[in-house]
N, C-alpha and C positions, 0 to 999 in steps of 0.2 A: 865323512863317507859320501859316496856318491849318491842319490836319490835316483831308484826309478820309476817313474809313471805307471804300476798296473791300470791301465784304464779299461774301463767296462769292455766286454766282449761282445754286447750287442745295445746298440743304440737306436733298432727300427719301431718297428709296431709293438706291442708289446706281446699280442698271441704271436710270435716268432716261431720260427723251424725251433728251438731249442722247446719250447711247450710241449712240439710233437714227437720231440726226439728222447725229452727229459734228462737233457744235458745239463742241467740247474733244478735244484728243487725248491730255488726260488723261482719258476722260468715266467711266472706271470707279473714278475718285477723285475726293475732295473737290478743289475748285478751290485752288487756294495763296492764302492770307486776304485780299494783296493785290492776287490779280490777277499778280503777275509769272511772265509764259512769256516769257521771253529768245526771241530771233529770231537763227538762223544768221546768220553776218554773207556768207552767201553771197546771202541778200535784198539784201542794199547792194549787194554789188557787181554784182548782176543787174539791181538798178534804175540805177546809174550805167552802163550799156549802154549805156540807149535812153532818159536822160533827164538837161539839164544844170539843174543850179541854181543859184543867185545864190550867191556869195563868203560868205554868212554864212548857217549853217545852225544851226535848234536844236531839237531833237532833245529832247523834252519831256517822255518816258515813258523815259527813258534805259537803265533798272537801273544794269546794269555794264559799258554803253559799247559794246556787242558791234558794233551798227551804227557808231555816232560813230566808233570809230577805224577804221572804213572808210571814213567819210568825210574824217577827216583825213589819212588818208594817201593820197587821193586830192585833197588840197589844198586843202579847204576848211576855213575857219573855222567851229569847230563851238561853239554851246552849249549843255552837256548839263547835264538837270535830274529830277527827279524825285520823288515824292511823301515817296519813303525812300531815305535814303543805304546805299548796296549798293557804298560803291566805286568802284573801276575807272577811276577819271580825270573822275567826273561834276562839273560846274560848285560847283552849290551844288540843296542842298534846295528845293523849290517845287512850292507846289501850283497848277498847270495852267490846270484849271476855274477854280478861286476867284478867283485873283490880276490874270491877265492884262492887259490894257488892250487895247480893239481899238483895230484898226488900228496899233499900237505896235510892229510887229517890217518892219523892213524888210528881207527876206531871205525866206529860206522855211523850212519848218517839217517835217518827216519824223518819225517814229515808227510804233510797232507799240502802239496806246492800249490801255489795261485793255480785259478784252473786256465787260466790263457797260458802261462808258462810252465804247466807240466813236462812237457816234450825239453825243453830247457835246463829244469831243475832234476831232472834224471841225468841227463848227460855231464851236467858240471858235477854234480853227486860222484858219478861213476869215474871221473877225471880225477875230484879231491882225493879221493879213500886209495889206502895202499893196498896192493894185492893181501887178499884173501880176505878183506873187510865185508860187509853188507850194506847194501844201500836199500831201504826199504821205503816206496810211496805207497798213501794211501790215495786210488785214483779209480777215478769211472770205471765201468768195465769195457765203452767206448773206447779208450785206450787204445785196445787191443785193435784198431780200425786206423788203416791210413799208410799208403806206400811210405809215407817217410819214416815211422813209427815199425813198419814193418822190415827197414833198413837197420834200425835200433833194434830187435829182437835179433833178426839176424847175426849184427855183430859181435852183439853182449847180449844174450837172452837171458830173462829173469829165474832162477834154478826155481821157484816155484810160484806160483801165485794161488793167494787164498782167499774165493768170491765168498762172500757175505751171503748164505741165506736168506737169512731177513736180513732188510732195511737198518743201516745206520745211519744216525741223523752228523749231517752238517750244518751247521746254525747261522743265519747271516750276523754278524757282529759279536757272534759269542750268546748271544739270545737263546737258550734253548728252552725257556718258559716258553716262550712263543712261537719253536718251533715241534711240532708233536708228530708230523708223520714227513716221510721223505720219496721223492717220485723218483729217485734215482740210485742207481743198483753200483755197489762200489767193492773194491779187492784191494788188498795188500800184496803188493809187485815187489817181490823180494831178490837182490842181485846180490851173487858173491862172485865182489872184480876176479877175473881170471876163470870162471865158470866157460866153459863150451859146449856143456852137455844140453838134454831135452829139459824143456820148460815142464814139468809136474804142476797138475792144475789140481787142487784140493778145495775143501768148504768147509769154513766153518762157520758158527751164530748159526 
């Protein structure tokens, strides 16, 4: 497989614009080199509430399965994959971006993407899955900010998204001993390919 570099997204001063932005709730440290902040698997189960998906889920940015085995023990077929092998019950090795095949995944597709490659792992997501599938990120509510981002709601817009009330924690390394509070406000971005209607904004947690 191909390997690709997530490298840090910010390499200046350390109080950075991200400190004051709370684009990271790591922001008064370097980013971890690839990108990996684990997502409470209290995310999965918040998003299987108020949302169901097709029998075969895969789960693309895996790490160490923290979501996946929430999904599977909620009964679905899970395939988990990721850039670097971290463990935890994941499928096999796989890079994402590079490899994929659109339209090639019939089921739907959930993760939490590197946050330099969000804008990315949406778009190839929404290529993979066949019509009437779900693509669901969990991502900043920043997101929702940015003419080219705003190109992407325009021509797929997400049929609902669900902000987090409180705080979910993303953990650098999978670390969530040591991570206990979070400066950054995050939503489950839900697409069903072929959807043209209004984006519905909801909250849960």
């Amino acid at each position: 497989f191909k390997r690709r570099n997530y490298l840090k997204d910010w390499t200046g001063n350390t109080k950075s614009v991200h400190s004051v932005l709370g684009a990271s709730n790591h922001s008064l440290k370097e980013r971890e080199t690839n990108d990996y902040y684990a997502t409470e698997p209290k995310a999965a189960e918040l998003l299987l509430q108020v949302e169901d998906f097709a029998p075969d889920i895969w789960e693309c940015a895996c790490g160490e399965c923290h979501l996946s085995k929430v999904f599977e023990a909620h009964g679905y077929n899970v395939k988990s994959t990721d850039l670097i092998y971290r463990d935890g019950g994941m499928s096999e090795t796989f890079d994402f971006l590079a490899e994929s095949k659109p339209n090639s995944w019939n089921g739907s597709i959930i993760t939490n993407p590197p946050y330099k490659y969000a804008y990315e792992f949406v778009e190839k997501a929404l290529d993979t899955v066949t019509t009437g599938n779900k693509v669901a990120m969990f991502l900043k509510l920043q997101f929702l900010e940015g003419k080219k981002r705003r190109k992407l709601f325009d021509n797929t817009p997400p049929q609902t998204i669900y902000v987090s009330s409180s705080r979910l924690l993303c953990a650098k390394n999978g670390d969530f001993e040591s991570t206990t509070s979070s400066a950054v406000a995050y939503a489950w971005y839900v697409w069903q390919k072929g959807y043209k209607g209004n984006t519905i904004v909801k909250w849960i947690n």
